[in-house]
C-alpha positions as CSV (number, residue, x, y, z in Angstrom):
1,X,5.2,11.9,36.0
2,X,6.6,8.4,36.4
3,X,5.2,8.0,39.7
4,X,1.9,8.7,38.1
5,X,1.9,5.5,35.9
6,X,3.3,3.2,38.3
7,X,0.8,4.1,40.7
8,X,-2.2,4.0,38.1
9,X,-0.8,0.3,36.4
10,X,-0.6,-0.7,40.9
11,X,-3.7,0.9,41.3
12,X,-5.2,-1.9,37.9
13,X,-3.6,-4.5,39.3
14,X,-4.8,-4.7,42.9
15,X,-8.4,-4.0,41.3
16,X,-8.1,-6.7,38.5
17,X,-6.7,-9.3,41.7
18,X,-9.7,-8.4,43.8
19,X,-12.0,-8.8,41.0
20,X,-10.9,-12.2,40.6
21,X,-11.6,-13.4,44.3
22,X,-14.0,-15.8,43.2
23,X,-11.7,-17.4,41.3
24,X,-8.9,-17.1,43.8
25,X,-10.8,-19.0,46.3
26,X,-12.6,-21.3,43.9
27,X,-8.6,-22.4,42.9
28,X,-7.7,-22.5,46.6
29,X,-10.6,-25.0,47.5
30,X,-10.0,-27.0,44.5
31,X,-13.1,-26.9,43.2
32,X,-14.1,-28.9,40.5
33,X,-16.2,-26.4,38.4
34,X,-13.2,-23.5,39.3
35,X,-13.3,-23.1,35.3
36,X,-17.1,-22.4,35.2
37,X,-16.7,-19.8,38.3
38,X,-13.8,-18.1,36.3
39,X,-15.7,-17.6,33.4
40,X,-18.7,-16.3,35.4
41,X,-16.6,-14.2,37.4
42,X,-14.6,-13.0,34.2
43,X,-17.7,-12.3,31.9
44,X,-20.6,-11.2,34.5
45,X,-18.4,-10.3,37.4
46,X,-18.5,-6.4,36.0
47,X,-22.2,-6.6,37.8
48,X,-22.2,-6.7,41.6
49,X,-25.0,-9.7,41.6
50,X,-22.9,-11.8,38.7
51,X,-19.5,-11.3,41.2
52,X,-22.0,-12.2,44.1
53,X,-22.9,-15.8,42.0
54,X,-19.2,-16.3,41.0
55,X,-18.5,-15.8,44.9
56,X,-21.0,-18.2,46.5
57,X,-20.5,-20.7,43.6
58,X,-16.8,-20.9,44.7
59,X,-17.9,-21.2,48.2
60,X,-19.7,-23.8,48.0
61,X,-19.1,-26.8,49.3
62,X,-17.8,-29.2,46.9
63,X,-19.6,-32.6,45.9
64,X,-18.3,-35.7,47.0
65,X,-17.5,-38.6,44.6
């Protein structure tokens, strides 16, 4: 039984870090709004079209000052 758990709390893991890509690659880019995409990614990213927004917004290019 053991096995089962630490394959089911593995198995929550690699989903919760792949949910967060947006945000992954928001951070990685060091984008300035990387907050705003977390929390679209974070509150609308449970719908494939809010994780799709949260994704393009982090790929976007970022402004230049």
């Amino acid at each position: 039984m053991p096995d089962l758990s630490i394959g089911l709390v593995l198995s929550g893991v690699v989903l919760f870090a792949s949910y967060m890509v947006p945000f992954w690659i928001a951070l990685g880019r060091g984008h300035c709004n990387a907050s705003g995409v977390f929390a679209v990614n974070l509150l609308f990213g449970w719908t494939a079209i809010g994780w799709l927004v949260a994704l393009v917004w982090a790929l976007e290019k970022p402004e230049q000052a």
